[in-house]
PyMOL Python script that loads the backbone (N, CA, C, O; Angstrom):
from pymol import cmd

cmd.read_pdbstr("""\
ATOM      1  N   UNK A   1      87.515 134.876  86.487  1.00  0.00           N
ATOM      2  CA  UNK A   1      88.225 133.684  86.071  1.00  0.00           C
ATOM      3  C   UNK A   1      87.177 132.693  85.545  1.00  0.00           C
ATOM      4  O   UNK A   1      86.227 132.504  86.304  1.00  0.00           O
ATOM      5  N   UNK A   2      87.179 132.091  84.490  1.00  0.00           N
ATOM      6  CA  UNK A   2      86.285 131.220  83.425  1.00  0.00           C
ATOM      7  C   UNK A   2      86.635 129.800  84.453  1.00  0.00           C
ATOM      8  O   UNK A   2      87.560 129.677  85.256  1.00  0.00           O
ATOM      9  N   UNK A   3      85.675 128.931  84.144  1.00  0.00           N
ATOM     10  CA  UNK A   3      85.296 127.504  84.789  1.00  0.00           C
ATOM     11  C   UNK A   3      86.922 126.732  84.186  1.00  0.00           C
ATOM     12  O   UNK A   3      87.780 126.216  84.902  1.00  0.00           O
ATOM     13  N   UNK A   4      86.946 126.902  82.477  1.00  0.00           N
ATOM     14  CA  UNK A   4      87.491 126.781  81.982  1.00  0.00           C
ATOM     15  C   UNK A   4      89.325 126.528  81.981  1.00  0.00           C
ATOM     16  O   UNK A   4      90.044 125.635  81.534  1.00  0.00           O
ATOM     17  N   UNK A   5      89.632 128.055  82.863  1.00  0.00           N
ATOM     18  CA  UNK A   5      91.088 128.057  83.520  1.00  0.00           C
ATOM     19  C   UNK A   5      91.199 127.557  84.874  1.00  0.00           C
ATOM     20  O   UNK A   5      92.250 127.220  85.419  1.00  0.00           O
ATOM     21  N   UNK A   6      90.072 127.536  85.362  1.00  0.00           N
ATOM     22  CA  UNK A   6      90.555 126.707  87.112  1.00  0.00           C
ATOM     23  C   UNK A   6      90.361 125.475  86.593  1.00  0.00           C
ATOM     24  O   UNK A   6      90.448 124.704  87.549  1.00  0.00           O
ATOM     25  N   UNK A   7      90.108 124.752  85.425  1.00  0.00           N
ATOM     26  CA  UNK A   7      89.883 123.772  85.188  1.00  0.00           C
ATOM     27  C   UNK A   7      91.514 122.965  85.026  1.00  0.00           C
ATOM     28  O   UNK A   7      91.960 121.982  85.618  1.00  0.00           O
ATOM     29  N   UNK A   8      92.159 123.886  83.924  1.00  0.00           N
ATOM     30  CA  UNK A   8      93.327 124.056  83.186  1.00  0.00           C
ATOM     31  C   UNK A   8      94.433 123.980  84.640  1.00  0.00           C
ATOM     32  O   UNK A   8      95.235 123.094  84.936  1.00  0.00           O
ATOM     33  N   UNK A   9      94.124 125.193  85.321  1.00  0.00           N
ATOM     34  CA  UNK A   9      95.361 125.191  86.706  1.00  0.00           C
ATOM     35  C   UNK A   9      94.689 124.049  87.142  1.00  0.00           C
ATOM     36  O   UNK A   9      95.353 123.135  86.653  1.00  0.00           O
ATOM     37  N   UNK A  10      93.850 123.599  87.714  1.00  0.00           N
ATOM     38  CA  UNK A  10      93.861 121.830  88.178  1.00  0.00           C
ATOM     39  C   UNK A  10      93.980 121.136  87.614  1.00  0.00           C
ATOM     40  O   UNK A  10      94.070 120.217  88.429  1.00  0.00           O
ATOM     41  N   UNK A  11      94.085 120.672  86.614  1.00  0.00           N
ATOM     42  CA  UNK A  11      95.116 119.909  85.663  1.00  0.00           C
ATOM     43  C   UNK A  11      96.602 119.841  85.908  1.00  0.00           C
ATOM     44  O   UNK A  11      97.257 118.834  86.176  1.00  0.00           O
ATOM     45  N   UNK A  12      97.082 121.247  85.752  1.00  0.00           N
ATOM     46  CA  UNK A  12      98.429 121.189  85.931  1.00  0.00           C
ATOM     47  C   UNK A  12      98.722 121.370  87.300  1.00  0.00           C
ATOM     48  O   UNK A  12      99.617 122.210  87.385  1.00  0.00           O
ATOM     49  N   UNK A  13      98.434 121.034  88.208  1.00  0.00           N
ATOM     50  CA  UNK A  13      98.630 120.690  90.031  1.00  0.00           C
ATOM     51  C   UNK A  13      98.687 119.700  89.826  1.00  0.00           C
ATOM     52  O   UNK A  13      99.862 119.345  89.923  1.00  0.00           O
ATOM     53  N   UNK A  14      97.859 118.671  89.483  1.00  0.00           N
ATOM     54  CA  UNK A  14      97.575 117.285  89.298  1.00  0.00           C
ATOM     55  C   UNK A  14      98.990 116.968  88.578  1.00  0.00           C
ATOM     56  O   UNK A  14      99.983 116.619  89.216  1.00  0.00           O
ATOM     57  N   UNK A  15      98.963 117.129  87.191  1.00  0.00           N
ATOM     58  CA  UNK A  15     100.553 116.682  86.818  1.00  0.00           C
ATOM     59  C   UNK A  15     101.628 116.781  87.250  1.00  0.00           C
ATOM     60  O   UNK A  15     102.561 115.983  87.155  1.00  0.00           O
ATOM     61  N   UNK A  16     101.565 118.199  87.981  1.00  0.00           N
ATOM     62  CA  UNK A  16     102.823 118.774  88.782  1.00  0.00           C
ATOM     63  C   UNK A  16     103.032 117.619  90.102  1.00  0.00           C
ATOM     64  O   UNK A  16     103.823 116.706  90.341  1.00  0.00           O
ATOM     65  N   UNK A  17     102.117 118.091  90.627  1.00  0.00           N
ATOM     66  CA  UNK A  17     101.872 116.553  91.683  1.00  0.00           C
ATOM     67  C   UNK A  17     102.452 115.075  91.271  1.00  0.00           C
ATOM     68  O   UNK A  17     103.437 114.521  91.759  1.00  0.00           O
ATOM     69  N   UNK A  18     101.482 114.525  90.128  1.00  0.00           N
ATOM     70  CA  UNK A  18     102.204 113.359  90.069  1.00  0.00           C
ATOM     71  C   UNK A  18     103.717 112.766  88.866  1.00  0.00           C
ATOM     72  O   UNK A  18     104.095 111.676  88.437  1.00  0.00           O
ATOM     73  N   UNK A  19     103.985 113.613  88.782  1.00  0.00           N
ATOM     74  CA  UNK A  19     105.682 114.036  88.081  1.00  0.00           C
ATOM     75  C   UNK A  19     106.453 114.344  89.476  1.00  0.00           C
ATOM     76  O   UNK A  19     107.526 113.769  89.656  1.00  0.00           O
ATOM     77  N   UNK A  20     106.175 114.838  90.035  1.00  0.00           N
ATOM     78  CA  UNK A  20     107.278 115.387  91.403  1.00  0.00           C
ATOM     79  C   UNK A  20     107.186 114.343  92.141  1.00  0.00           C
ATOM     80  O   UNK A  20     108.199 114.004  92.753  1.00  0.00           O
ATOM     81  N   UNK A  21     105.915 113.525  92.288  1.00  0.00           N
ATOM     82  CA  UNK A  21     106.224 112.245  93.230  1.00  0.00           C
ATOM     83  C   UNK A  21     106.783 110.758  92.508  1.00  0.00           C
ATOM     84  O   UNK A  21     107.355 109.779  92.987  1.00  0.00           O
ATOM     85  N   UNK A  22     106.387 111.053  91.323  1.00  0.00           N
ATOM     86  CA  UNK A  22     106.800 109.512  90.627  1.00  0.00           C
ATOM     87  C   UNK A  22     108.396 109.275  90.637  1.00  0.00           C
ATOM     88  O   UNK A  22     108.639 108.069  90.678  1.00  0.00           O
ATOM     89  N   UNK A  23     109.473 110.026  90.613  1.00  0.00           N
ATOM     90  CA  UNK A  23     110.539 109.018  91.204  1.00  0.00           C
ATOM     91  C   UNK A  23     110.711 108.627  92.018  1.00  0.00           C
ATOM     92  O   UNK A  23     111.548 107.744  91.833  1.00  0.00           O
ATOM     93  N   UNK A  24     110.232 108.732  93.747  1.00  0.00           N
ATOM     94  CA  UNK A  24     109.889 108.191  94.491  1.00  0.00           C
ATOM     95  C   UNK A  24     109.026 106.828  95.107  1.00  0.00           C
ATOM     96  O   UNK A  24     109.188 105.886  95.883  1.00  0.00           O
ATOM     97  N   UNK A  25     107.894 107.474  94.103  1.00  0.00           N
ATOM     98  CA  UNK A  25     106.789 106.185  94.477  1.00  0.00           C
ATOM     99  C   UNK A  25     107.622 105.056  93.523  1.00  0.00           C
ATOM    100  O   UNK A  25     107.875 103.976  94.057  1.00  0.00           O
ATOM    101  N   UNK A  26     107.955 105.231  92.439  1.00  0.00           N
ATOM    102  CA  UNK A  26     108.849 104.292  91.510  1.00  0.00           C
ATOM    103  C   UNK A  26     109.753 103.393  92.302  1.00  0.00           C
ATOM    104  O   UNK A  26     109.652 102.169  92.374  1.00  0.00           O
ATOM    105  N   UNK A  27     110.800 104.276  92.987  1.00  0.00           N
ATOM    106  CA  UNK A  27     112.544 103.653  93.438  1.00  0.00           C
ATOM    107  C   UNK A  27     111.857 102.834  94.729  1.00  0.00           C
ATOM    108  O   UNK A  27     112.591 101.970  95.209  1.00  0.00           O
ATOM    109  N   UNK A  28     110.335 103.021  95.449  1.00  0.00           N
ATOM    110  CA  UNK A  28     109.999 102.644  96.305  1.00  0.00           C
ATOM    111  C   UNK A  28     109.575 101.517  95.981  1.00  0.00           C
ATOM    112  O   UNK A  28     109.935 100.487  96.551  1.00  0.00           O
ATOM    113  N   UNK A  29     108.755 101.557  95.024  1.00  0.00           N
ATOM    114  CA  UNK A  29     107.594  99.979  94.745  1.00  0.00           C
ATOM    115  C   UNK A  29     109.030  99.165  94.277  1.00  0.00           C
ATOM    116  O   UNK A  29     109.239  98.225  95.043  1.00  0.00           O
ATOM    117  N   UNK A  30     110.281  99.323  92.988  1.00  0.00           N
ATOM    118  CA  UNK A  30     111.036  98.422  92.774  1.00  0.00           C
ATOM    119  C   UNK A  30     111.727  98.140  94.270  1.00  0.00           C
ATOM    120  O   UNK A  30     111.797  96.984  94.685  1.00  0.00           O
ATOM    121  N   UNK A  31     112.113  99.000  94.869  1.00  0.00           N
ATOM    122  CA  UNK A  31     112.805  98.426  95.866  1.00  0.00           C
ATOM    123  C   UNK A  31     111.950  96.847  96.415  1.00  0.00           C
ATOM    124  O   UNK A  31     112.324  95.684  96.263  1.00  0.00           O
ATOM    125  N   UNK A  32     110.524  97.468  97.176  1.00  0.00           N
ATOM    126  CA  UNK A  32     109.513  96.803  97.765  1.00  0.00           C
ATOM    127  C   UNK A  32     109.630  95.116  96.956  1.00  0.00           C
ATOM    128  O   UNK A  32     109.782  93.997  97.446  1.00  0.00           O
ATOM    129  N   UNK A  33     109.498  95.530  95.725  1.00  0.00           N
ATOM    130  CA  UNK A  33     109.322  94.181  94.630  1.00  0.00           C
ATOM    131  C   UNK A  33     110.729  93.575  94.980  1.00  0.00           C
ATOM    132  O   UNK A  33     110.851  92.405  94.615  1.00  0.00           O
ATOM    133  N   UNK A  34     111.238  93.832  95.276  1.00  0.00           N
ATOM    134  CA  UNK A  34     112.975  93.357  95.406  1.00  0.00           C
ATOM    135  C   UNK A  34     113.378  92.503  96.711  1.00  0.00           C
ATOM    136  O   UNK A  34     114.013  91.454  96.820  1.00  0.00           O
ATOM    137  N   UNK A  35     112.723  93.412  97.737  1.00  0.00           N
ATOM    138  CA  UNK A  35     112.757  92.894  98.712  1.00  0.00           C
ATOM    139  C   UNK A  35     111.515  91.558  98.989  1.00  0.00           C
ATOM    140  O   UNK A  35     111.736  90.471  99.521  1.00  0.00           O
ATOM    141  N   UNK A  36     110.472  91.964  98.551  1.00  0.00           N
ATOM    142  CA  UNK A  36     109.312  90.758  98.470  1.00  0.00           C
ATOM    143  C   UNK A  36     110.166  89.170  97.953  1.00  0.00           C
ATOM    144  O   UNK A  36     110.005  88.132  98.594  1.00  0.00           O
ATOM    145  N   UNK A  37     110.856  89.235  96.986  1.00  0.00           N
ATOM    146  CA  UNK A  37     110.971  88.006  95.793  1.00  0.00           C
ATOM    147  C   UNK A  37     112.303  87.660  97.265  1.00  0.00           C
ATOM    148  O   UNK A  37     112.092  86.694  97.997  1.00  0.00           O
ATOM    149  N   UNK A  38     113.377  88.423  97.467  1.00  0.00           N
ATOM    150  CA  UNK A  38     114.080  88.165  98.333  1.00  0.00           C
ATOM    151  C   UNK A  38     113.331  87.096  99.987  1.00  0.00           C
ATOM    152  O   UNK A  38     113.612  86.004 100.481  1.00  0.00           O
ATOM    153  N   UNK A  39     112.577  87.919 100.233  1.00  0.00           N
ATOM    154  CA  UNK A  39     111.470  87.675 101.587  1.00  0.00           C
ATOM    155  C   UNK A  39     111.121  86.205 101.026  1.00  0.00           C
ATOM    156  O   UNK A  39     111.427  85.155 101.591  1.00  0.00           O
ATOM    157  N   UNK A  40     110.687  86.282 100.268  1.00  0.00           N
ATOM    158  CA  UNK A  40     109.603  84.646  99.673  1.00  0.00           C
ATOM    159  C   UNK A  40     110.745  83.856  99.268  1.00  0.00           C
ATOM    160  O   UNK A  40     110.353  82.765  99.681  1.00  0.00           O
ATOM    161  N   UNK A  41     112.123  83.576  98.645  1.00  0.00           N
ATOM    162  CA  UNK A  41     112.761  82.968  98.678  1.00  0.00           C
ATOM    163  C   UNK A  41     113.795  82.317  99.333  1.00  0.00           C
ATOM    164  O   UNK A  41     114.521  81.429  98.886  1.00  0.00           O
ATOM    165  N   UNK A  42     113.808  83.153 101.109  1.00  0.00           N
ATOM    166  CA  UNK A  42     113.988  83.024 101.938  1.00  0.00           C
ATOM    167  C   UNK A  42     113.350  82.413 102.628  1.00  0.00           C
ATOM    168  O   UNK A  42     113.807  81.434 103.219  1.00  0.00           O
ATOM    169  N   UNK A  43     112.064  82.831 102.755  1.00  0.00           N
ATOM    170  CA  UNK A  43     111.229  82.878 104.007  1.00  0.00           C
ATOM    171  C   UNK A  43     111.526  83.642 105.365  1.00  0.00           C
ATOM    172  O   UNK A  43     111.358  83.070 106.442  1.00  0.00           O
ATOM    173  N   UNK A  44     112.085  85.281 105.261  1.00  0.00           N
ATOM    174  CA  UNK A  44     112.588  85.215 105.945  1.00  0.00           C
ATOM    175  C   UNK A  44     111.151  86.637 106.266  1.00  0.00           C
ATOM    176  O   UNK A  44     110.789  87.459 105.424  1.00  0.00           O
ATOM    177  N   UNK A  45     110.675  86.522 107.538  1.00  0.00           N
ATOM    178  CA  UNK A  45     109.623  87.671 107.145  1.00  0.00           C
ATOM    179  C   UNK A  45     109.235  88.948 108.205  1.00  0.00           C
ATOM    180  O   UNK A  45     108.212  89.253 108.819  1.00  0.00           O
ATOM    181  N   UNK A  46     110.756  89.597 108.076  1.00  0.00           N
ATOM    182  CA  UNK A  46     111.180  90.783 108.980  1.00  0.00           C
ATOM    183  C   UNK A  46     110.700  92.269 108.647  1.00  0.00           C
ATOM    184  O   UNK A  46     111.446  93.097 108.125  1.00  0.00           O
ATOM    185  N   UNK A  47     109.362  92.521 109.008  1.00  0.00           N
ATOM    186  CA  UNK A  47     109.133  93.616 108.661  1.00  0.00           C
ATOM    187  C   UNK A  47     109.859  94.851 108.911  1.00  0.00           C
ATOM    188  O   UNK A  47     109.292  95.929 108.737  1.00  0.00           O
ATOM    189  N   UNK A  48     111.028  94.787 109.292  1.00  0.00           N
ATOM    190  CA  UNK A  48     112.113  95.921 109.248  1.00  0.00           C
ATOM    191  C   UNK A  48     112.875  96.010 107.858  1.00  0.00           C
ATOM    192  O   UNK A  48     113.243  97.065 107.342  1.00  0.00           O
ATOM    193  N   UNK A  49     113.015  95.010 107.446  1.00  0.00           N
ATOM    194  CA  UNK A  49     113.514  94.617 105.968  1.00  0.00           C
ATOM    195  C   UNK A  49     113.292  95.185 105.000  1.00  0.00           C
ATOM    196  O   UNK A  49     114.042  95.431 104.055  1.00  0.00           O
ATOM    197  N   UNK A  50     112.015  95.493 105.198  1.00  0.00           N
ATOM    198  CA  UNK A  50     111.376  96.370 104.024  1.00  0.00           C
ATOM    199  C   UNK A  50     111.175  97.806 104.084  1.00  0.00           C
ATOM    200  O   UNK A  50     111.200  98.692 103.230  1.00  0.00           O
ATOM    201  N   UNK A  51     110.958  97.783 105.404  1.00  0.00           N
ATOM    202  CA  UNK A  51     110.780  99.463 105.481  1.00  0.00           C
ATOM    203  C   UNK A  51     112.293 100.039 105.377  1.00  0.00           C
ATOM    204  O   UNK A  51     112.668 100.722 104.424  1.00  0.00           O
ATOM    205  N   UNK A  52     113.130  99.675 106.493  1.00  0.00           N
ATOM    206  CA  UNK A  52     114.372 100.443 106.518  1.00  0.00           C
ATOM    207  C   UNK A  52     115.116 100.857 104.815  1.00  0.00           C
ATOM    208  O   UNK A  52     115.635 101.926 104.493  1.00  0.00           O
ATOM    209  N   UNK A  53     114.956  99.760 104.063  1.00  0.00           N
ATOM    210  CA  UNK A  53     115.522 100.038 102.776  1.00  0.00           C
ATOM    211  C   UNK A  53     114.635 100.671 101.680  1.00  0.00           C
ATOM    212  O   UNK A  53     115.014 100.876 100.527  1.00  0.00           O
ATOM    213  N   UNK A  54     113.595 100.912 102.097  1.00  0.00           N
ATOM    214  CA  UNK A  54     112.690 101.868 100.931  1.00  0.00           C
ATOM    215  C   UNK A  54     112.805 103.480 101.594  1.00  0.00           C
ATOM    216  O   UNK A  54     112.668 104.568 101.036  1.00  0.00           O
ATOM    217  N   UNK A  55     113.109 103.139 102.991  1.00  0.00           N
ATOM    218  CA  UNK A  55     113.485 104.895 103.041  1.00  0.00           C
ATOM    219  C   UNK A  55     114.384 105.149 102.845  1.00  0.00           C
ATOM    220  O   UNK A  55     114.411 106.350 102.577  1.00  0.00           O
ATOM    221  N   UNK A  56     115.755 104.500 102.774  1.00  0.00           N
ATOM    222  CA  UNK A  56     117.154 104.814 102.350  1.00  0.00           C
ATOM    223  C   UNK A  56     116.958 104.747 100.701  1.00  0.00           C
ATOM    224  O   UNK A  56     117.264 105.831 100.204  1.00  0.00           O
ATOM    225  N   UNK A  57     116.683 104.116 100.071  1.00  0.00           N
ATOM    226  CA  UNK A  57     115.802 104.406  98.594  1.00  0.00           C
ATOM    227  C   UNK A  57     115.362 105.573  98.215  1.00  0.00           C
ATOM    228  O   UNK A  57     115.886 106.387  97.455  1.00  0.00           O
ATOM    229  N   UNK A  58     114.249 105.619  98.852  1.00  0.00           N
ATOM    230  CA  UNK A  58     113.577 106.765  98.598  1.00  0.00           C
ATOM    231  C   UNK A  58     114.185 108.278  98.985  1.00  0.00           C
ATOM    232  O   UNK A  58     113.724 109.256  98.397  1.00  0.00           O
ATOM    233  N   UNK A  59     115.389 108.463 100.141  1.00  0.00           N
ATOM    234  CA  UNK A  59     116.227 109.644 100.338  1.00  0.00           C
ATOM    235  C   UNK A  59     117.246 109.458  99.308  1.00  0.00           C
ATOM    236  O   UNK A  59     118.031 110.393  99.473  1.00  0.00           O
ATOM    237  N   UNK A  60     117.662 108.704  98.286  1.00  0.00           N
ATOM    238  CA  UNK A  60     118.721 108.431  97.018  1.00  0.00           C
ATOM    239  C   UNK A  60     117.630 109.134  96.666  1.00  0.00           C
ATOM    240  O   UNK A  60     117.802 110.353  96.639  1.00  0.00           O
ATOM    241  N   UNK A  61     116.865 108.851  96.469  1.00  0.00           N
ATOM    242  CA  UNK A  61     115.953 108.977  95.388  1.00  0.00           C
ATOM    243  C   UNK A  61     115.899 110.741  94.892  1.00  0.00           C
ATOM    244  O   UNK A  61     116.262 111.369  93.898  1.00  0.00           O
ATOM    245  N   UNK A  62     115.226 111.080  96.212  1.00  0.00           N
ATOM    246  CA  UNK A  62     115.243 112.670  96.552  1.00  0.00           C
ATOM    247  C   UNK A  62     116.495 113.472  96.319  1.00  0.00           C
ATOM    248  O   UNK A  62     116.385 114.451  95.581  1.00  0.00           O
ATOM    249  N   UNK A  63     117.613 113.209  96.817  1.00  0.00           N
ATOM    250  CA  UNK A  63     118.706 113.970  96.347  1.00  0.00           C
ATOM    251  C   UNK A  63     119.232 113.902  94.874  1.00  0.00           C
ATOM    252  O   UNK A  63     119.859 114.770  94.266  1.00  0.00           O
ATOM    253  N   UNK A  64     118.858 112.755  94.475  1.00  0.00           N
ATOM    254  CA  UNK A  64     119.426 113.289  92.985  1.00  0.00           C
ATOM    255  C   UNK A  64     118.208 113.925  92.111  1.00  0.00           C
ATOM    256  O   UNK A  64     118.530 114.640  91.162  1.00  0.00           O
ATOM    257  N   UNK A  65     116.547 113.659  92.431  1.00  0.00           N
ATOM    258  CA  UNK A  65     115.948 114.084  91.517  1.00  0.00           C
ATOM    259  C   UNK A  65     115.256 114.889  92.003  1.00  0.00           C
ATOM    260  O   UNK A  65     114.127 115.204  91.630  1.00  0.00           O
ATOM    261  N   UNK A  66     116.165 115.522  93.340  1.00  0.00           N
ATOM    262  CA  UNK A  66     115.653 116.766  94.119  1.00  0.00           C
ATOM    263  C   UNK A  66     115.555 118.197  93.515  1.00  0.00           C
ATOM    264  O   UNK A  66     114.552 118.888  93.695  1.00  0.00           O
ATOM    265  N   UNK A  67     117.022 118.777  92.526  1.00  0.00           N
ATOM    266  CA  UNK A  67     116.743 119.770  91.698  1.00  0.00           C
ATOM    267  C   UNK A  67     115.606 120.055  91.049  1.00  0.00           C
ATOM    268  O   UNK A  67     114.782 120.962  91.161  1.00  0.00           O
ATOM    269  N   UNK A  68     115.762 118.604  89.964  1.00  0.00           N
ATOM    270  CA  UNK A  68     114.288 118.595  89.078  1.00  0.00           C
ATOM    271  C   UNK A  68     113.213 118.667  89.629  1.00  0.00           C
ATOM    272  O   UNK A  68     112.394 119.020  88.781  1.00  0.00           O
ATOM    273  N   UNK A  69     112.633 118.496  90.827  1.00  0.00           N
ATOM    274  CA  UNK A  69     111.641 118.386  91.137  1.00  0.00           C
ATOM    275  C   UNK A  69     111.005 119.852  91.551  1.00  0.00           C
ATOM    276  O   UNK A  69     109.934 120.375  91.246  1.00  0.00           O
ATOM    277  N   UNK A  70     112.267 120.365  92.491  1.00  0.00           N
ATOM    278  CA  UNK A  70     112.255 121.989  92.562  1.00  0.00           C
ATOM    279  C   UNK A  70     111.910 122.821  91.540  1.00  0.00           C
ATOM    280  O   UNK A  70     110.906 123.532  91.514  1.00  0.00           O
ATOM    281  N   UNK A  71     113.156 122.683  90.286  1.00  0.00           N
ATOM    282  CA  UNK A  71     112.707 123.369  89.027  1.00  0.00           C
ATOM    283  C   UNK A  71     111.436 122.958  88.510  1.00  0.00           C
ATOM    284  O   UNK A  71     110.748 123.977  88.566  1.00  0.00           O
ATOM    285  N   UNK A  72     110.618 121.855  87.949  1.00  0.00           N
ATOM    286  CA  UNK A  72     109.224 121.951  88.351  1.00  0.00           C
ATOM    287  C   UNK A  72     108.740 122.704  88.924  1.00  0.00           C
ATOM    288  O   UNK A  72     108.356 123.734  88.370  1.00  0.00           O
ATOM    289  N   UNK A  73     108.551 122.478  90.358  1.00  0.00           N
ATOM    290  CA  UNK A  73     108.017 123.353  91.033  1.00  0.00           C
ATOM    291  C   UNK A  73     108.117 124.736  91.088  1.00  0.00           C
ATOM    292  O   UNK A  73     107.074 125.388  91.059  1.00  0.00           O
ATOM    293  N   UNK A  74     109.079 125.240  91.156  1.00  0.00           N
ATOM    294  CA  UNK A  74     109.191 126.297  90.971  1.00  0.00           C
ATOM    295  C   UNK A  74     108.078 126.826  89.470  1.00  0.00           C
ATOM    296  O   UNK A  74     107.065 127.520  89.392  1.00  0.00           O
ATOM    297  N   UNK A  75     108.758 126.218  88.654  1.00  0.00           N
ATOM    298  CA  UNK A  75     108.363 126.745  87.015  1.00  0.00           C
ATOM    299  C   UNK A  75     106.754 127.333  87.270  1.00  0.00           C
ATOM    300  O   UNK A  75     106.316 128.473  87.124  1.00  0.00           O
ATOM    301  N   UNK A  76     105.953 125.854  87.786  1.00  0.00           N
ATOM    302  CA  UNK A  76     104.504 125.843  88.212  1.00  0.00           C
ATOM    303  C   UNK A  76     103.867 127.100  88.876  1.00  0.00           C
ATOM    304  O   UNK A  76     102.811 127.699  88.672  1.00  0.00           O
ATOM    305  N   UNK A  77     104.817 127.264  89.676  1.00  0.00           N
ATOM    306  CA  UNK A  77     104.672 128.265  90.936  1.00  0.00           C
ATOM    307  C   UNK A  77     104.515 129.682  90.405  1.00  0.00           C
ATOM    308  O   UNK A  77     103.717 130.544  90.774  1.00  0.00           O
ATOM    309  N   UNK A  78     105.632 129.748  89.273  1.00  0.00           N
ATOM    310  CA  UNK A  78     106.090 130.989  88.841  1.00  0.00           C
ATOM    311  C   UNK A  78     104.590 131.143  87.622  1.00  0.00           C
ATOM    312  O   UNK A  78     103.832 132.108  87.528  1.00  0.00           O
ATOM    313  N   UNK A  79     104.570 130.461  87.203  1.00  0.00           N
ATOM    314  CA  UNK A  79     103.215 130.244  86.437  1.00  0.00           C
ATOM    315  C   UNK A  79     101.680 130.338  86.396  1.00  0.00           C
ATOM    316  O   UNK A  79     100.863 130.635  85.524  1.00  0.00           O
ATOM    317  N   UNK A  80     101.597 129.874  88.005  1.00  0.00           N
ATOM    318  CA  UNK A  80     100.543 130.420  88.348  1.00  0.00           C
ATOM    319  C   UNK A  80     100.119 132.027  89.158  1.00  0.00           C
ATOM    320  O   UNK A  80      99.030 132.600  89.189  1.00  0.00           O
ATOM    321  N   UNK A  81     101.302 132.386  89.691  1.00  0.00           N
ATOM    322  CA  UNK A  81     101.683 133.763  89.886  1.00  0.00           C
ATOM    323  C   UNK A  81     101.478 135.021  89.065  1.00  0.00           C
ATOM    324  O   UNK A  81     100.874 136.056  89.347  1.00  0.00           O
ATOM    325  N   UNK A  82     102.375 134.532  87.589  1.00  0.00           N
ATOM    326  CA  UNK A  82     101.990 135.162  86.377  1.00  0.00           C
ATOM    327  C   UNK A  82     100.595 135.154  86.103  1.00  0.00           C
ATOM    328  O   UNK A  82     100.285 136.217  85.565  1.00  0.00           O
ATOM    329  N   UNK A  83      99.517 134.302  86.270  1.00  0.00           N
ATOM    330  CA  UNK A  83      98.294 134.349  85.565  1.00  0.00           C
ATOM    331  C   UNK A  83      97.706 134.746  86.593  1.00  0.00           C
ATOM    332  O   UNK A  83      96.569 135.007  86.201  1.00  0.00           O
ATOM    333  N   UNK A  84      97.788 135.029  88.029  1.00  0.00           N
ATOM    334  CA  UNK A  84      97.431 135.587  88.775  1.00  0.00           C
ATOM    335  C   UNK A  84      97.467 137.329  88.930  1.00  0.00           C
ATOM    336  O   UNK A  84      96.739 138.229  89.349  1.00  0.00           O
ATOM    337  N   UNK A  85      98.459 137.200  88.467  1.00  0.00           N
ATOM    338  CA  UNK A  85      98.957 138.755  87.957  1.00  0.00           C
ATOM    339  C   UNK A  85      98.337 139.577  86.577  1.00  0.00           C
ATOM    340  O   UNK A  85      98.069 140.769  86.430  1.00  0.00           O
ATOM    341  N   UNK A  86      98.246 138.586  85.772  1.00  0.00           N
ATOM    342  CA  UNK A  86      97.440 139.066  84.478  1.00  0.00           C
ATOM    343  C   UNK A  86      96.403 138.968  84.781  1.00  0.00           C
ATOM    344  O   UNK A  86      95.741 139.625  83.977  1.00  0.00           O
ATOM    345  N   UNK A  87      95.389 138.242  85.951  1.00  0.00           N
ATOM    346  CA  UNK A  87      93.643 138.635  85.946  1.00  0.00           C
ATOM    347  C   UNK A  87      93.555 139.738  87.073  1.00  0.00           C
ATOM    348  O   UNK A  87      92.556 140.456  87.078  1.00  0.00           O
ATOM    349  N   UNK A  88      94.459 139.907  87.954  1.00  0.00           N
ATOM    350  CA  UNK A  88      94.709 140.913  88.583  1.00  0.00           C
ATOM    351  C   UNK A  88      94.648 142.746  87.944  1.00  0.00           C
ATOM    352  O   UNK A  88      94.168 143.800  88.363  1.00  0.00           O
ATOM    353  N   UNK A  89      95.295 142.383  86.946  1.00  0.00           N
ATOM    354  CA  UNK A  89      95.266 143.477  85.588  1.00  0.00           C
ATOM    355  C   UNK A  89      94.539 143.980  85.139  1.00  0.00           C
ATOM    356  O   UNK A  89      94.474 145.159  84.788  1.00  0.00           O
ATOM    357  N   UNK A  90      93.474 142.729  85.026  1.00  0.00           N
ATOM    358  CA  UNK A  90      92.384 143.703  83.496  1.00  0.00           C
ATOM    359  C   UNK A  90      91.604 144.677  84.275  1.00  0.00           C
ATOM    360  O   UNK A  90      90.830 145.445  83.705  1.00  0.00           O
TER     361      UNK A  90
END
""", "prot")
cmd.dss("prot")
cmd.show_as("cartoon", "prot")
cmd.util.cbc("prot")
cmd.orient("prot")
């Protein structure tokens, strides 16, 4: 295996990685920002406030962009298998 292709498959871990987490970290930070401007215009400063509703967020989050994230994964999976299989070969 060339420097070249473990270079290439760590690349695409890395993207795979941060594509599968970014609707999450996303629905999390807007939530967070939501609740902050709320918090400061209140003054109200309940650190339950914030957590409880970024994990109910973030499980929305997961079920709807839970397929996609699978099919990703999967695709990746199936991908590196295949090229595992073709240096297996020669």
């Amino acid at each position: 295996m060339s420097p070249e292709t473990v270079v290439h498959i760590g690349k695409q871990a890395v993207e795979t990685v941060l594509l599968a987490s970014a609707p999450m970290l996303v629905t999390a930070l807007v939530v967070g920002l939501v609740i902050s401007i709320f918090q400061a215009a209140t003054q109200i400063n309940e650190q339950t406030m914030t957590f409880v509703p970024k994990i109910v967020a973030v499980f929305i989050t997961m079920l709807i962009f839970g397929p996609w994230i699978m099919e990703m994964l999967v695709t990746f999976t199936s991908g590196i298998i295949l090229q595992i299989a073709t240096i297996g070969g020669r």
